[in-house]
C-alpha positions as CSV (number, residue, x, y, z in Angstrom):
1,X,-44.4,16.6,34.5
2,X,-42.4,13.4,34.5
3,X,-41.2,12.9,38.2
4,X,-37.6,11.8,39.1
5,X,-37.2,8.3,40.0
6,X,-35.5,7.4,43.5
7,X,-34.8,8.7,46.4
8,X,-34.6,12.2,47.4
9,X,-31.0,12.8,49.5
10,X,-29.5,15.8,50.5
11,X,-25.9,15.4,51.9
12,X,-21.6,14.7,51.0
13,X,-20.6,11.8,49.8
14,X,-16.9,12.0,50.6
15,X,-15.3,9.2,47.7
16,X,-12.0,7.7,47.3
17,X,-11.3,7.6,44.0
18,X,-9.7,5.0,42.6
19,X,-7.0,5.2,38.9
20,X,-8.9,4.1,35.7
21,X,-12.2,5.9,35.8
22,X,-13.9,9.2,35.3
23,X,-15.3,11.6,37.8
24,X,-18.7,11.5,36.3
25,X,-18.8,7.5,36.7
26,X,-18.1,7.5,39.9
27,X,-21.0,9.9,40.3
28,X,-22.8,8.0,38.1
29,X,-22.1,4.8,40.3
30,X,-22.8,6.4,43.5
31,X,-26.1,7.6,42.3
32,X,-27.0,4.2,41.2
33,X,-26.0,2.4,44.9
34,X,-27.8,5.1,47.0
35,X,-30.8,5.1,44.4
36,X,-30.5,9.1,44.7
37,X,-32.7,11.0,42.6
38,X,-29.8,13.8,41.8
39,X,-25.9,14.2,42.0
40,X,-22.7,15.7,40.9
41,X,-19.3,16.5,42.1
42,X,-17.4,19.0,43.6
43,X,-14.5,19.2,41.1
44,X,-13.1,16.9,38.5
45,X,-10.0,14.3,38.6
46,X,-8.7,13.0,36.1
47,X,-9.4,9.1,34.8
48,X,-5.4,8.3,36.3
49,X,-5.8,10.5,39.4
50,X,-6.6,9.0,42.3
51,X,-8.0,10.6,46.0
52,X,-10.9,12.8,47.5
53,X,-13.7,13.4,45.2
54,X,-17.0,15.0,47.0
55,X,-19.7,13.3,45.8
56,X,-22.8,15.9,45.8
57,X,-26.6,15.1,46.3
58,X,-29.6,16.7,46.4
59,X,-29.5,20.2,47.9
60,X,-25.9,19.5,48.3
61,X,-25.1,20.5,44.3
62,X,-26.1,23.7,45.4
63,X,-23.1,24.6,47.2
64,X,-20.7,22.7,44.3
65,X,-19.4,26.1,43.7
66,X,-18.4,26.9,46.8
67,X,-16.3,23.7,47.0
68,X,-14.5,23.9,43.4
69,X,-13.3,27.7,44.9
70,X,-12.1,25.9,47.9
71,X,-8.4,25.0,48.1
72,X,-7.2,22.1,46.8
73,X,-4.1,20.0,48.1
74,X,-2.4,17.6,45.6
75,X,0.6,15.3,45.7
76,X,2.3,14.4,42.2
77,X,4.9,12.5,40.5
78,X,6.8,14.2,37.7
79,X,8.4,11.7,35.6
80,X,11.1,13.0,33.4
81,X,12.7,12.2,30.0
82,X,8.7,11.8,28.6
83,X,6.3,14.5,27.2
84,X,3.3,13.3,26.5
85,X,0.4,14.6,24.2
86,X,-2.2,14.4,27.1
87,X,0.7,15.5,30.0
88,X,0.3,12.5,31.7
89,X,0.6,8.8,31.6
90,X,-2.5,7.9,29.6
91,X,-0.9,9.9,26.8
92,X,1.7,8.9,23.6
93,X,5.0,10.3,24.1
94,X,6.0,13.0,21.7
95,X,9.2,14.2,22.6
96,X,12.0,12.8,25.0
97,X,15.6,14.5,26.5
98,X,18.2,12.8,28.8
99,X,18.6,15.4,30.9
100,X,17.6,14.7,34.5
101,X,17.7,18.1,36.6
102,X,18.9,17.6,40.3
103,X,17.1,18.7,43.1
104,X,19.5,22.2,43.5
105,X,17.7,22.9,40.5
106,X,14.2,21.8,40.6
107,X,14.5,24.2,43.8
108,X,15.4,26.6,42.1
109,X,12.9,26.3,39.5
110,X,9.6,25.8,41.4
111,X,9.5,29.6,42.9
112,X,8.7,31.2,39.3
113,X,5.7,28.2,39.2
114,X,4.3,30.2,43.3
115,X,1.7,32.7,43.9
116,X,0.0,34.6,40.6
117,X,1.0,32.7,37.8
118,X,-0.3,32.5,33.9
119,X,-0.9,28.6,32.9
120,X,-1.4,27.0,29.5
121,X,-4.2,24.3,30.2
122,X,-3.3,20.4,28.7
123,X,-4.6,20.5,25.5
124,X,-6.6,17.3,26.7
125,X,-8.7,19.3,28.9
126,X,-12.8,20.4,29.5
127,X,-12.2,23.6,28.4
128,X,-14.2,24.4,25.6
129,X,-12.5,26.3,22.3
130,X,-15.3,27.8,19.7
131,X,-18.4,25.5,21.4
132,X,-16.2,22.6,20.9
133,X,-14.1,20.2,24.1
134,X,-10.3,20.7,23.8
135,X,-10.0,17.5,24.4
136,X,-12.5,16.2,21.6
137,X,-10.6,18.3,19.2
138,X,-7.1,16.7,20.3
139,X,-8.5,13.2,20.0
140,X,-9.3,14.2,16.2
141,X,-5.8,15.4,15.9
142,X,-6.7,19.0,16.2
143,X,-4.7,20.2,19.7
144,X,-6.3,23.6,20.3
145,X,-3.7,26.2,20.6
146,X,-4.9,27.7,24.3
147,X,-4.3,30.9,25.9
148,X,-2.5,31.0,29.2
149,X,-5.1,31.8,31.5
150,X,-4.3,32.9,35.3
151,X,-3.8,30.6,38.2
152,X,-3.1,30.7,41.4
153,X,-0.9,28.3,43.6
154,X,-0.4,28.9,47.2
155,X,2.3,25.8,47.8
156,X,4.3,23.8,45.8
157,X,7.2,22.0,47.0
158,X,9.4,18.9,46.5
159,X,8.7,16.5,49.0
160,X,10.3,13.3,47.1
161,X,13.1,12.2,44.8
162,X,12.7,8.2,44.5
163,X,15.4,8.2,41.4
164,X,16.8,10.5,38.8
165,X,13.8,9.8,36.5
166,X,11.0,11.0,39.2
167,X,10.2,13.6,41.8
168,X,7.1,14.3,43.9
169,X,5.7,17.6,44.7
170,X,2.5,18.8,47.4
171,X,1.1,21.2,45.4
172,X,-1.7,23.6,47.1
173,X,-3.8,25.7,44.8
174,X,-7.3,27.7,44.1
175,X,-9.4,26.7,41.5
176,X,-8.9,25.4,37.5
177,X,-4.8,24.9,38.8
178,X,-4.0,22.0,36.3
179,X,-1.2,19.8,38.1
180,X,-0.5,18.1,34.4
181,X,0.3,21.8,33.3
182,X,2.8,22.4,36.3
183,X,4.3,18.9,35.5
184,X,5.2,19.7,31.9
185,X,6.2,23.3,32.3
186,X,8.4,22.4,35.5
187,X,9.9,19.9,33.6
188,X,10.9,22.2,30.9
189,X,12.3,25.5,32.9
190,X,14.4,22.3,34.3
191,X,16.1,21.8,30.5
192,X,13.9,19.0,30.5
193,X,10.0,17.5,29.6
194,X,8.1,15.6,31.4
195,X,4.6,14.1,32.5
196,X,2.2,13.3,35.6
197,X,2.8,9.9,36.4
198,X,0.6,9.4,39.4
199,X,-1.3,12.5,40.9
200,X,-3.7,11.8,44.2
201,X,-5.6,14.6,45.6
202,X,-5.8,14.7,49.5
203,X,-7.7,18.2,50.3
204,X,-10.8,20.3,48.8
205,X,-12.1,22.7,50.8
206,X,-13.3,21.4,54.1
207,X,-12.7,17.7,53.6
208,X,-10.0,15.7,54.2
209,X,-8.6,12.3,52.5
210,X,-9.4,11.0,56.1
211,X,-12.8,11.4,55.7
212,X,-13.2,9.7,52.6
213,X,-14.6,6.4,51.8
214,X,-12.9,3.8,48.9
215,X,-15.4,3.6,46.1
216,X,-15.8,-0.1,46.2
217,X,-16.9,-0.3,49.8
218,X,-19.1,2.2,49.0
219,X,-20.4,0.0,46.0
220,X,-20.0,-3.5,48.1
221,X,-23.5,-4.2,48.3
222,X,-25.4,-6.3,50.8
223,X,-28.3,-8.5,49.5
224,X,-28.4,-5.3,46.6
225,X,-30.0,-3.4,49.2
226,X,-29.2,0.3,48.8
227,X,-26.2,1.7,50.1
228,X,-27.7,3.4,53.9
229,X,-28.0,7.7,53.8
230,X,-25.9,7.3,57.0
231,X,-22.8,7.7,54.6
232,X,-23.9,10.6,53.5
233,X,-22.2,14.0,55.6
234,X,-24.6,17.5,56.4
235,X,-24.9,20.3,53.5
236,X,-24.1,22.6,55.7
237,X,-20.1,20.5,55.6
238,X,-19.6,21.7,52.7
239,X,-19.7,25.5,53.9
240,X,-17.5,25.1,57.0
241,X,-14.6,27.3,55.7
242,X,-17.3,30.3,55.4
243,X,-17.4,32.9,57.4
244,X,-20.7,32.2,59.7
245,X,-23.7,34.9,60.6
246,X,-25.6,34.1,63.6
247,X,-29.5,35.9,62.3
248,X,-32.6,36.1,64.4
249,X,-35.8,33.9,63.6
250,X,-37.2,37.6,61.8
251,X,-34.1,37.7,59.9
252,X,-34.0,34.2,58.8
253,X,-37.5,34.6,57.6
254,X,-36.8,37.6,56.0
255,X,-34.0,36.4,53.7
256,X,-36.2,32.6,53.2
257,X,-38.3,35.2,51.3
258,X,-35.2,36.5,49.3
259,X,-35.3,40.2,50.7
260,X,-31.8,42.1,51.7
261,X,-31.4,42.7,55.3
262,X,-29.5,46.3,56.0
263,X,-25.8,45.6,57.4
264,X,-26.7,48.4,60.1
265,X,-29.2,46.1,61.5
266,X,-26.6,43.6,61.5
267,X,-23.7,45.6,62.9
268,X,-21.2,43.7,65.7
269,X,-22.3,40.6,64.3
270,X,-20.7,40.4,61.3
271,X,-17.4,38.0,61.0
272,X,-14.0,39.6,61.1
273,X,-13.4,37.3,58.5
274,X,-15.8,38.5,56.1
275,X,-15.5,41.1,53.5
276,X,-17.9,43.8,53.8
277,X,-17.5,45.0,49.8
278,X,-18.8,41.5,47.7
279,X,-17.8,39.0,51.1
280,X,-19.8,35.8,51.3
281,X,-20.9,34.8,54.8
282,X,-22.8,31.3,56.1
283,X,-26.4,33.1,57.1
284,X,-27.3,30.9,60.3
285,X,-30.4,30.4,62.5
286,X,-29.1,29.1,65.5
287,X,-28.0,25.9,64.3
288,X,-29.7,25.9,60.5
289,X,-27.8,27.2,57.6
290,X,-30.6,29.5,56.1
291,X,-27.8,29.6,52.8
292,X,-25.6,32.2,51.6
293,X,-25.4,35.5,51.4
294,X,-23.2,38.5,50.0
295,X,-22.3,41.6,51.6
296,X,-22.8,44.4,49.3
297,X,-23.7,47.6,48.5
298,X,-24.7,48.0,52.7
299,X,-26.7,45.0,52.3
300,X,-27.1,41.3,53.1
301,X,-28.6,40.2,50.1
302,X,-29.2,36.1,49.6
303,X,-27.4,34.3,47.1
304,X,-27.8,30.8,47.7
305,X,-30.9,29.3,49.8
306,X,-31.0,26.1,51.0
């Protein structure tokens, strides 16, 4: 069996990510400068987005699902009069209007775009139509025609008007929320179209913009020595907004070996916060995240060891 080459890491990489370049280069990149043996990230932005992209490694991918269901906080600039075949500023226009909506109306506009809403994804988009990329099948000049597909968007306000051609918006959502797809369709329940012109995302989950480090000091190499582990943030980070367990040392063992606990065993220490019919909940030993766990069924049963 052919072994992986470089180092074994385990750990957050919390990136800044700058315009012009793929999520999966900047893993690519980051892999390369910490000569990690595996990687990935916790949710993808797009080549002209710019802002906090969680770099996993090691053990870390484990819990890359848990981070893509996080919340996500975004701010955007609609730029209107434009719609563009990708949504955004990379694209070629394909229609244009002079109408430029005030802010009475935007206002008025955004509350239909809150909450449960139904979203048709940018045809220049991941999601995959008959085994084939939508966005593959645009670039051949064959936009997929995609069903609305539910979304859910907890915030999303108008925080900035710098002229009558633009607007910026905070958007706060759950996961596979397209921000291009809010763009375009605010644009037109405003009697107008209109595309993402600059879109940086400052939240997922636990971390913060503040945490994050730019991608070229990250890459700024001394003597090509790689970049230290100390950059690197716990596993565990990336679980903080889970409800915690507190187990014993027989407990702990138990589920290392991938047997269900009883929740009567478990009964005045289980979080307020969890759900006890399909709830996920951080399994700790003292200090140690064990992994996670669902409640269900009367049981503890682990879902995710680490």
């Amino acid at each position: 069996m052919r072994r992986r080459r470089g180092r074994v890491l385990d750990g957050w990489l919390i990136v800044d990510k700058p315009s012009g370049m793929t999520s999966t280069d900047v893993v690519t990149r980051t892999r390369r400068r910490l000569e990690a043996q595996k990687a990935g990230h916790g949710g993808t932005l797009d080549p002209l987005a710019t802002g906090l992209l969680p770099v996993a490694f090691g053990a870390a991918t484990k819990t890359v699902p848990y981070i893509m269901d996080g919340t996500k906080l975004y701010h955007f600039t609609l730029r209107f009069g434009d719609a563009r075949d990708t949504d955004d500023a990379d694209g070629e226009i394909v229609s244009q209007s002079e109408a430029r909506p005030d802010d009475d109306r935007i206002r008025s506009e955004l509350a239909r775009f809150r909450g449960e809403i139904m979203q048709v994804p940018p045809a220049y988009s991941a999601i995959k139509v008959a085994g084939e990329r939508a966005y593959d099948m645009a670039r051949d000049g064959r936009p997929p025609d995609l069903p609305p597909r539910p979304a859910r968007v907890d915030r999303f306000e108008l925080i900035g008007r710098p002229d009558a051609d633009q607007a910026v918006f905070a958007v706060e959502s759950g996961k596979g929320v397209y921000m291009r797809s809010l763009a375009r369709d605010l644009a037109r329940a405003c009697g107008s179209v209109g595309h993402v012109a600059a879109l940086r995302r400052l939240r997922v989950g636990p971390f913060r913009i503040e945490d994050a480090i730019p991608l070229d000091k990250i890459l700024a190499a001394a003597d090509n020595a790689p970049a230290p582990p100390e950059l690197l943030r716990p596993v565990a980070t990336a679980l903080a907004d889970i409800p915690a367990l507190a187990l014993t040392g027989s407990e702990a063992e138990s589920l290392s070996h991938g047997q269900a606990i009883s929740l009567v065993t478990l009964m005045g220490r289980i979080p307020d916060a969890a759900d006890p019919a399909g709830g996920v909940v951080r399994a700790m030993d003292g200090g140690r995240v064990i992994g996670l766990c669902r409640l269900e069924d009367g049981w503890l049963r682990p879902e995710r060891l680490l």
